[in-house]
C-alpha positions as MATLAB code, in Angstrom:
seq = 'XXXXXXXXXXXXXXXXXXXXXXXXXXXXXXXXXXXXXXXXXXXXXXXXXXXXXXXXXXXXXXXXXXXXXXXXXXXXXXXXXXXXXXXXXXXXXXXXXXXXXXXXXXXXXXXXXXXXXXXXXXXXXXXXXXXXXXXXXXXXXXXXXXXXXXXXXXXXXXXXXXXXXXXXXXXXXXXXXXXXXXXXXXXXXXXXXXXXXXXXXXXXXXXXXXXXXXXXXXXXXXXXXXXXXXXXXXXXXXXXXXXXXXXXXXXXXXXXXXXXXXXXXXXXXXXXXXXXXXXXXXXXXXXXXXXXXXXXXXXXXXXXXXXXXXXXXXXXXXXXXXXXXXXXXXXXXXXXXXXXXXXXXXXXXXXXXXXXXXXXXXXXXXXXXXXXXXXXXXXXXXXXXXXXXXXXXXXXXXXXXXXXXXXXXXXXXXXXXXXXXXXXXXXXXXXXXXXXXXXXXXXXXXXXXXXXXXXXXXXXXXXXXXXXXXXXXXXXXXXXXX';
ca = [
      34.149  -41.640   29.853;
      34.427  -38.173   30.665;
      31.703  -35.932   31.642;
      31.742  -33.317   29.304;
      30.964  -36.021   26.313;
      27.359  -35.898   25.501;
      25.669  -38.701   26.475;
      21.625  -40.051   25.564;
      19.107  -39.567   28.250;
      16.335  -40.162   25.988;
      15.022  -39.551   22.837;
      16.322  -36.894   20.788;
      17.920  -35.669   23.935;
      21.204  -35.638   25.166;
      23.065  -34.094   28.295;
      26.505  -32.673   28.895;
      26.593  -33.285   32.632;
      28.543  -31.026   35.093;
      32.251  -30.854   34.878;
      33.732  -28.907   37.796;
      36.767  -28.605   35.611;
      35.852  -26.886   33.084;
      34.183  -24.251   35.558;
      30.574  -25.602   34.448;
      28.159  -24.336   36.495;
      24.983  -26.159   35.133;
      24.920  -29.147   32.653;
      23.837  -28.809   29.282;
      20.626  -30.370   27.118;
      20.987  -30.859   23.626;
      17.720  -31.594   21.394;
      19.288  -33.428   18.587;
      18.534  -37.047   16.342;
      22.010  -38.627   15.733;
      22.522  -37.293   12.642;
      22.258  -33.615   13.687;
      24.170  -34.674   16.833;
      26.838  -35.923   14.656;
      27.366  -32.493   13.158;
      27.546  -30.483   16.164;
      30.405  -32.612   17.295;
      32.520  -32.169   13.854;
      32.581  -28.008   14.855;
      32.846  -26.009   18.405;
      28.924  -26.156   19.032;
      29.459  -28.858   22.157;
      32.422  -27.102   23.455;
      30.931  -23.589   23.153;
      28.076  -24.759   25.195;
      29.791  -25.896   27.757;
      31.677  -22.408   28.017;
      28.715  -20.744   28.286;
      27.547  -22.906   31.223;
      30.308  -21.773   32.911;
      28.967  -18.060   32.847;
      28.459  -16.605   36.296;
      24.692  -16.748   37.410;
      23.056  -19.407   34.771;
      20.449  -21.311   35.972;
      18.908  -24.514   35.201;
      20.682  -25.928   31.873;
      22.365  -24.418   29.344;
      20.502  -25.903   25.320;
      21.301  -26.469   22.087;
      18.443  -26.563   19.912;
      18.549  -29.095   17.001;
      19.241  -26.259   13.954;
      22.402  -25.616   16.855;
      25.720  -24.617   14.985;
      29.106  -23.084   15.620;
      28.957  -18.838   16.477;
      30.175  -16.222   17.868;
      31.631  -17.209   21.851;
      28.025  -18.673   22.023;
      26.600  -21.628   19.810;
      24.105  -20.277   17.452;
      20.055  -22.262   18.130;
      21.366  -21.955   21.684;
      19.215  -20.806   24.981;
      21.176  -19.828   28.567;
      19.176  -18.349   31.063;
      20.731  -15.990   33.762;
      18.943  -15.478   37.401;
      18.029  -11.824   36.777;
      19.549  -10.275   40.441;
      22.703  -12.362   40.327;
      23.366  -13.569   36.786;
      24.548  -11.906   33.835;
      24.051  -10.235   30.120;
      25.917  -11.011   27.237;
      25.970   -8.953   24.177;
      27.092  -12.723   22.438;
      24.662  -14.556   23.533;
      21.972  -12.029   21.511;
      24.401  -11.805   18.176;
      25.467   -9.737   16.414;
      21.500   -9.312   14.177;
      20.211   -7.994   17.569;
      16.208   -9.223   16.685;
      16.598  -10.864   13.141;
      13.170  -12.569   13.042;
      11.030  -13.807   11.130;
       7.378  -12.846    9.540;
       4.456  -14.572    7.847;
       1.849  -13.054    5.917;
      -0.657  -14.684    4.516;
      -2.932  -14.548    1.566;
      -6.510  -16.090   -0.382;
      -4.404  -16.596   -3.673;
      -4.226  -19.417   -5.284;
      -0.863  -21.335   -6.070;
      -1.794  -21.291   -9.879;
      -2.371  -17.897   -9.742;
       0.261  -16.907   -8.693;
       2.544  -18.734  -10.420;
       0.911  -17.025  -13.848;
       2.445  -13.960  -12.793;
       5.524  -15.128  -10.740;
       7.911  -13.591  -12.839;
       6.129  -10.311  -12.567;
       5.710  -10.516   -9.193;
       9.311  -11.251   -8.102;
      10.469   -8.974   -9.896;
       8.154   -5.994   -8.441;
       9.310   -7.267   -4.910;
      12.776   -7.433   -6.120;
      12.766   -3.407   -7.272;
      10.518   -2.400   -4.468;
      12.270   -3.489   -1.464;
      16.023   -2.591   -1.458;
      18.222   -5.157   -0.644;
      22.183   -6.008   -0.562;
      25.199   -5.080    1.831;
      24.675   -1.720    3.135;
      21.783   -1.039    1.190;
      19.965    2.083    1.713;
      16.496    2.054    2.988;
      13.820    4.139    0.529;
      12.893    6.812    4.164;
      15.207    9.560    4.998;
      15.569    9.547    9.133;
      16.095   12.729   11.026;
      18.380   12.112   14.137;
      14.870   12.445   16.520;
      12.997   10.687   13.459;
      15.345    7.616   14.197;
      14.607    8.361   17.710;
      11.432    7.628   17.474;
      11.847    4.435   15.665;
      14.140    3.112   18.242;
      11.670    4.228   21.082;
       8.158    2.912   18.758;
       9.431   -0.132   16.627;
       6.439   -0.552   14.710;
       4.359    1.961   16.146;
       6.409    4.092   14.184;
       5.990    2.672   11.074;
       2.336    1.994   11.186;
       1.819    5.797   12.742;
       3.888    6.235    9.159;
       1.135    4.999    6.820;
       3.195    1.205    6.551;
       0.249   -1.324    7.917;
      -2.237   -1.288   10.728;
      -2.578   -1.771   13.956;
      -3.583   -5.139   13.688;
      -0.550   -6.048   12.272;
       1.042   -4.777   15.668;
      -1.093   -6.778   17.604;
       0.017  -10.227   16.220;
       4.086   -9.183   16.730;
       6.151  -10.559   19.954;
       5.918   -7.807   22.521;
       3.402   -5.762   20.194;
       6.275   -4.735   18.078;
       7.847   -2.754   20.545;
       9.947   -3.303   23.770;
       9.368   -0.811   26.848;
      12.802    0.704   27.922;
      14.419    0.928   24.444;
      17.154    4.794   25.508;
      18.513    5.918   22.005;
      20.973    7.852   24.360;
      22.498    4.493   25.206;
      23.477    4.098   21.164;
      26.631    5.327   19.864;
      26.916    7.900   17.047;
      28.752    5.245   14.614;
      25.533    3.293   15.061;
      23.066    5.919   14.463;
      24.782    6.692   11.488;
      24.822    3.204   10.466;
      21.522    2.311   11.315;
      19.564    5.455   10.064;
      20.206    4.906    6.616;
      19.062    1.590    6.248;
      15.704    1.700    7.731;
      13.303   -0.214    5.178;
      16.097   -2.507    4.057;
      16.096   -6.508    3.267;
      20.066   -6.716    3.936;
      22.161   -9.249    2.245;
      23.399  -13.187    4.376;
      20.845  -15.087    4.911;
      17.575  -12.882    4.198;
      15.802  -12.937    2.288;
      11.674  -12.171    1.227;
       9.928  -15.470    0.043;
       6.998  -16.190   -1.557;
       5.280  -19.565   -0.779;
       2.644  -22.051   -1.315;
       1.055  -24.116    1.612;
       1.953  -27.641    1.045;
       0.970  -29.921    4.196;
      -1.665  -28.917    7.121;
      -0.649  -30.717   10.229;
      -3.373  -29.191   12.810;
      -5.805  -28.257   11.351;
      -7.808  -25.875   14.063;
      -4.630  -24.027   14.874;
      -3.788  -23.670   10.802;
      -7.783  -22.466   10.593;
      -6.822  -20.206   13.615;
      -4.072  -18.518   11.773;
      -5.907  -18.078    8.603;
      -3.558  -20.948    6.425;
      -5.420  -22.918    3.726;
      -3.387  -25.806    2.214;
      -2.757  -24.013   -0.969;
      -2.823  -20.728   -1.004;
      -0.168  -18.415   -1.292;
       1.979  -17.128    2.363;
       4.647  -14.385    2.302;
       7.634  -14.905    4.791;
      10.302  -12.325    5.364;
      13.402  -12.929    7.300;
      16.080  -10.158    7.974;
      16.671   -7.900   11.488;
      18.470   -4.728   12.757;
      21.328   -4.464    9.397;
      24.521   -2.448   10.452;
      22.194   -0.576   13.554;
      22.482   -4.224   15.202;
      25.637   -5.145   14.433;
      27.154   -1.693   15.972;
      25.402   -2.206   19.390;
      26.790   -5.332   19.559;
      29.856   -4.267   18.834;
      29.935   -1.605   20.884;
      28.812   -3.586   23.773;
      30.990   -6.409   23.077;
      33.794   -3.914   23.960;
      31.839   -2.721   26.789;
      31.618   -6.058   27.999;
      35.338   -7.279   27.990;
      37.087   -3.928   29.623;
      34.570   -4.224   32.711;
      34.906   -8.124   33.480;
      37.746   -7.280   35.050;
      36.362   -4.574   37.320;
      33.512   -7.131   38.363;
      36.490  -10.254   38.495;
      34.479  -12.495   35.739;
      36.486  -15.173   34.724;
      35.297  -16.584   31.208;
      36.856  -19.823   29.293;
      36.051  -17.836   25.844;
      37.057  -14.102   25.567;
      33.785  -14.170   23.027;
      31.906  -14.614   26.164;
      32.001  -11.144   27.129;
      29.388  -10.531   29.912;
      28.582   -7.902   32.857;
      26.167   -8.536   35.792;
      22.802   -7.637   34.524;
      21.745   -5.263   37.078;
      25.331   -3.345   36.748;
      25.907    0.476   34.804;
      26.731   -1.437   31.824;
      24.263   -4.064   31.797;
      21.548   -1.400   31.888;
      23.097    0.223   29.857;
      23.518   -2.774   26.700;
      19.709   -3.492   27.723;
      18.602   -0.325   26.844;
      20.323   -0.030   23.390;
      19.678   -4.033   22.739;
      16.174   -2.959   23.052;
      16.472   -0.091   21.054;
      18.030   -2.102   17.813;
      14.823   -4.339   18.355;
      12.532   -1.894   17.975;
      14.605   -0.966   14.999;
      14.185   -4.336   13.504;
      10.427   -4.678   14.181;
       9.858   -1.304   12.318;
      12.155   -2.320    9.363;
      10.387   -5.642    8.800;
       6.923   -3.612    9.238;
       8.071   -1.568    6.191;
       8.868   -4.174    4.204;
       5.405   -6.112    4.771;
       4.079   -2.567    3.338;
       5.985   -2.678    0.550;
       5.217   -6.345   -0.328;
       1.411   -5.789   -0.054;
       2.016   -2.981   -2.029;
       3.425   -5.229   -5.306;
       0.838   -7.986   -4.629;
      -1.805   -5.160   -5.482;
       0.000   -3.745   -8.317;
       0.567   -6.694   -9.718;
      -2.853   -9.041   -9.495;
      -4.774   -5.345   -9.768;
      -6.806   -6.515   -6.244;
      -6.790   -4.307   -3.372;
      -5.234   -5.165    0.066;
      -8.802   -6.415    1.820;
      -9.261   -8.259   -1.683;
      -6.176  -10.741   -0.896;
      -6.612  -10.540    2.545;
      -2.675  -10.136    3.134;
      -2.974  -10.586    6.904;
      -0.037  -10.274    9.194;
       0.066  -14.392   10.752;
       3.070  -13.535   13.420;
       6.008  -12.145   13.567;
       8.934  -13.527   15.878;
      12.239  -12.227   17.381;
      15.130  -14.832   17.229;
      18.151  -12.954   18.547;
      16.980  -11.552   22.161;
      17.478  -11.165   25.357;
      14.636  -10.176   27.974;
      14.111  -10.731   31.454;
      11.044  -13.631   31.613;
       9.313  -15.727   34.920;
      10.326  -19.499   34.787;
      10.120  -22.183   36.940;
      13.635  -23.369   38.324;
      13.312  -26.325   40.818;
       9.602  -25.793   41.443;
       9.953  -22.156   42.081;
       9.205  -19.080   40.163;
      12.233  -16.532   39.356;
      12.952  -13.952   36.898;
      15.363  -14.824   34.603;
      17.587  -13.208   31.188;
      16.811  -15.707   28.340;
      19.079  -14.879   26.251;
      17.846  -16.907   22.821;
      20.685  -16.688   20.017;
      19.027  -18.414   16.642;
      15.820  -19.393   18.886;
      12.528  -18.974   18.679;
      10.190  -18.111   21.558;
       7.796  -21.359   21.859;
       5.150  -20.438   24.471;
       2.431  -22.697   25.546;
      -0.633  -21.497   25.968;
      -2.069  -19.055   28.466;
       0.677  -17.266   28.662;
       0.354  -13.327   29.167;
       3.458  -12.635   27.125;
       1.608  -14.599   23.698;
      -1.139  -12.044   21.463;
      -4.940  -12.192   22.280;
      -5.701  -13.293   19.456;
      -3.516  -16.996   20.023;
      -3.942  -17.114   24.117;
      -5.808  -19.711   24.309;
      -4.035  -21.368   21.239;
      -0.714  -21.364   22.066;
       2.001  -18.916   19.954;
       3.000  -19.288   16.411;
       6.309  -20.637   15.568;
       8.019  -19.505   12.295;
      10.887  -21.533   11.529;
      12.486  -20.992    7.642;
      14.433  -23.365    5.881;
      17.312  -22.227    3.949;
      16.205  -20.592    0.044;
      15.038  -23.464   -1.687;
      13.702  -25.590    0.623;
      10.791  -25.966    3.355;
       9.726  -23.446    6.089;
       7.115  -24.722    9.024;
       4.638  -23.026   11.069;
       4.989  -24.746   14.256;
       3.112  -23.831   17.866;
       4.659  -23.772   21.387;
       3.498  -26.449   23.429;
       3.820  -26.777   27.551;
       6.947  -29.189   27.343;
       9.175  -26.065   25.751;
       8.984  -24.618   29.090;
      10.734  -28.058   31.213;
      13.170  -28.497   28.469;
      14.151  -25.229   26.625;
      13.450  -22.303   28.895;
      10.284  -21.887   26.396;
      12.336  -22.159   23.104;
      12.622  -23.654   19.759;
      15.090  -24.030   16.711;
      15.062  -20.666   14.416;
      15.922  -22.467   11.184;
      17.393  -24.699    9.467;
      21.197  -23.954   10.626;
      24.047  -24.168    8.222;
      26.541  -26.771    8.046;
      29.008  -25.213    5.178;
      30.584  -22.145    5.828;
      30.255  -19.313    3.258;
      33.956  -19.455    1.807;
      33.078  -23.550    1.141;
      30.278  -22.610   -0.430;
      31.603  -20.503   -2.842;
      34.300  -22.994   -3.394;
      31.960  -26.021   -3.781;
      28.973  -24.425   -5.889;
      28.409  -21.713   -9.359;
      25.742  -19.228   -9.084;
      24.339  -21.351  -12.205;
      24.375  -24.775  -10.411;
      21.881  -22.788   -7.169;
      19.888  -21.265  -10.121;
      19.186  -24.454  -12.244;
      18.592  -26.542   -8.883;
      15.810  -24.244   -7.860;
      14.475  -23.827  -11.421;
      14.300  -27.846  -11.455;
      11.870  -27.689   -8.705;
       9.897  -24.188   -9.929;
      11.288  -21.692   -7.636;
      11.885  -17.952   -9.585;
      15.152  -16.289   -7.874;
      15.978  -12.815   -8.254;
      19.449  -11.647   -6.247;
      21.235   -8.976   -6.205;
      25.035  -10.658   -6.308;
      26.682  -14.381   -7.441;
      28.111  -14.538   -3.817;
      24.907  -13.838   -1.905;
      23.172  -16.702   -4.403;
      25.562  -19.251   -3.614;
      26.459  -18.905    0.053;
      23.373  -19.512    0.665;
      23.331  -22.562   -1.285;
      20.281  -25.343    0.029;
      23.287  -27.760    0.089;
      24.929  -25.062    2.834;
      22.386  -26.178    5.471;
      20.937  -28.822    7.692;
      17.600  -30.638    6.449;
      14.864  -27.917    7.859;
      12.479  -31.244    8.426;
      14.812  -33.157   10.670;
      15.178  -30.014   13.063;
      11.070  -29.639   13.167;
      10.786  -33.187   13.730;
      12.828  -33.241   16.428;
      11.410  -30.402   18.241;
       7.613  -31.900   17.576;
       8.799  -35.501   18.854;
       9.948  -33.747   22.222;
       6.493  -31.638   22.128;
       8.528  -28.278   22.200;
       6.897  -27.164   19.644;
       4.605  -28.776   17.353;
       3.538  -28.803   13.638;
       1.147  -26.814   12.076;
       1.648  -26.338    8.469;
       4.888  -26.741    6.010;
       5.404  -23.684    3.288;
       7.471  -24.950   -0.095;
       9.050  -21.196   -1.617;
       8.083  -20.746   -5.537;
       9.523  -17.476   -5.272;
      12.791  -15.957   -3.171;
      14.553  -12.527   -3.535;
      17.901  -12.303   -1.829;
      20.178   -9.239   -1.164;
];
């Protein structure tokens, strides 16, 4: 049998060991049940991992998480973590949505309520926040205004009038990464970027609103303010075109200097320079910048949602006690400690559709959850379950601190359009008393429930391997999509 087959070391975990042929440099972990196992080896998930454990400098093991799927050089729900003197960045392994996260708000409304005035509300949500391909954000940037978003994140937007400082405090790294250099940006992202500030986008975000159907744990739901029943906000979208440009720019970055620094990749797609080199810094610096971006973008959105749950139930913002739960990053790179054969070394985690899944005491997780552990968002596609899960000590041995981001797809777009109507989504989610509002037919169908994996069987895999465990499961009544 040959090595680069994946083979069972235990449950829901399998291991690509070592093939010296391939140019592997570490062997791979993959946190799957058979079913989901099954459908990473009908696409190029396996076989893109094992590229990318051939990248120069990775340490440990490369993962695939159990949402894992198909991307761009590197599996998407994958983790690879480069020694952070010798190893290397890749614009790839971020993707192309440099930070597309994920945030939860919560509320004291009742499901009932809400549903009274679901139409209402939807459709509030749907005219207040601007959504679609290229959409236009409702703020008008100056070239230093956008400057200063890049350099605050959500600073900006809360010194802006959009939020509080509180909601800051319960974002990964506050909201905003030290480091971000707008003069590392190009112009063609700038002019991208700065018009869509304060924009859902289009894909695969989208603004839901949700009951709280199961409580797993019940002190860390208490902890996070959810009540079985009442009514949770999450949002899901990242950087739009701002993103998408420093990743292309970077990609191109990437590939003209490999030569220069005689990197020899399997997968073109790969594209990677030393971390510590010119360009390295250099991607770094605007990577972080198109973070900050996306933390600011999703801070104006949770404005704008709070602001059409107060028009519409009349109640101010203390009233429904729309509190900011956590927000997380799931396309990111950032130089972390880990243990790597007992000792302690700084290393790029680079997480492309992952979720950060510390333990507890860890500096890097808010106050507010350090004793806890840190919340876990992961969404299910439109239509079906999201979870709250929290990061548990085993993350750390087996995933470089990580989790699954969602529910992954398994249908591309193009076969989803081919396969589905806009009416067949529509009447499926009606049947089980969700309200949609979307901008296009396409952007319903693509994103089709039938499109992805079961969101359930990726949380219970990472809860049976005590990644990351489960708090509380979130059923949608009410989705807008771009």
């Amino acid at each position: 049998m040959s090595s680069s087959i994946p083979r069972k070391i235990g449950e829901n975990q399998y291991q690509i060991d070592v093939d010296s042929n391939l140019g592997m440099k570490v062997p791979v972990r993959i946190c799957a049940d058979e079913p989901l196992m099954q459908k990473m080896l009908s696409d190029r998930t396996i076989m893109q991992a094992k590229n990318v454990a051939c990248i120069p400098g990775i340490v440990g093991h490369g993962v695939v998480l159990p949402d894992g799927h198909e991307g761009y050089g590197f599996p998407v729900g994958g983790v690879a973590a480069m020694d952070a003197e010798e190893g290397m960045i890749s614009p790839g392994g971020v993707g192309y949505d440099i930070n597309c996260g994920v945030r939860l708000l919560r509320s004291n409304l009742s499901e009932d309520l809400v549903r009274s005035k679901l139409k209402e509300l939807v459709t509030d949500l749907f005219s207040s926040i601007p959504s679609g391909v290229g959409s236009k954000g409702a703020v008008k940037l100056t070239p230093s205004e956008l400057d200063e978003v890049l350099v605050k994140g959500v600073d900006w937007a809360i010194d802006h009038g959009y939020g509080s400082s509180d909601d800051s405090d319960v974002c990964e790294e506050n909201g905003q990464i030290q480091n971000a250099d707008p003069n590392k940006v190009s112009d063609k992202a700038r002019k991208r970027g700065a018009p869509q500030l304060g924009s859902l986008g289009s894909g695969n975000h989208f603004l839901e609103v949700q009951k709280v159907a199961e409580i797993h744990d019940e002190e860390a739901a208490k902890r996070m303010g959810i009540e079985e029943g009442t009514i949770t906000v999450l949002i899901h979208c990242g950087s739009r075109g701002f993103g998408h440009q420093v990743c292309s720019d970077y990609l191109r970055v990437a590939e003209q200097a490999m030569e220069k620094y005689d990197i020899h990749l399997p997968d073109r797609e790969l594209a990677c320079v030393p971390n510590n080199s010119e360009e390295g810094e250099s991607y770094r610096k605007a990577m972080f910048s198109a973070l900050n971006f996306a933390w600011s973008n999703r801070q104006m959105l949770t404005h704008w949602t709070r602001n059409s749950f107060q028009r519409v139930f009349n109640q101010s913002e203390s009233d429904l006690d729309m509190k900011l739960v956590y927000d997380v990053s799931h396309n990111i790179a950032k130089v972390e400690k880990h243990k790597i054969d007992g000792a302690e070394r700084n290393l790029v985690v680079h997480r492309k559709g992952a979720t950060r899944a510390f333990p507890a005491n860890r500096n890097e997780v808010p106050f507010k959850y350090r004793d806890l552990g840190q919340p876990v968002l992961v969404p299910g596609s439109m239509g079906t379950a999201s979870w709250i899960l929290l990061g548990q000590p085993n993350s750390m041995n087996l995933s470089f601190g990580s989790t699954a981001h969602g529910a992954g797809r398994t249908m591309s777009r193009s076969k989803a359009r081919r396969n589905f109507t806009e009416d067949d989504v529509k009447k499926s989610l009606n049947d089980k008393g969700i309200f949609l509002k979307a901008l296009t037919q396409n952007g319903v169908v693509e994103e089709t429930p039938q499109a992805y994996k079961d969101v359930d069987s990726v949380v219970n895999v990472s809860h049976n391997l005590g990644i990351a465990t489960k708090v509380a499961k979130l059923v949608p009544i009410g989705v807008i999509k771009g």
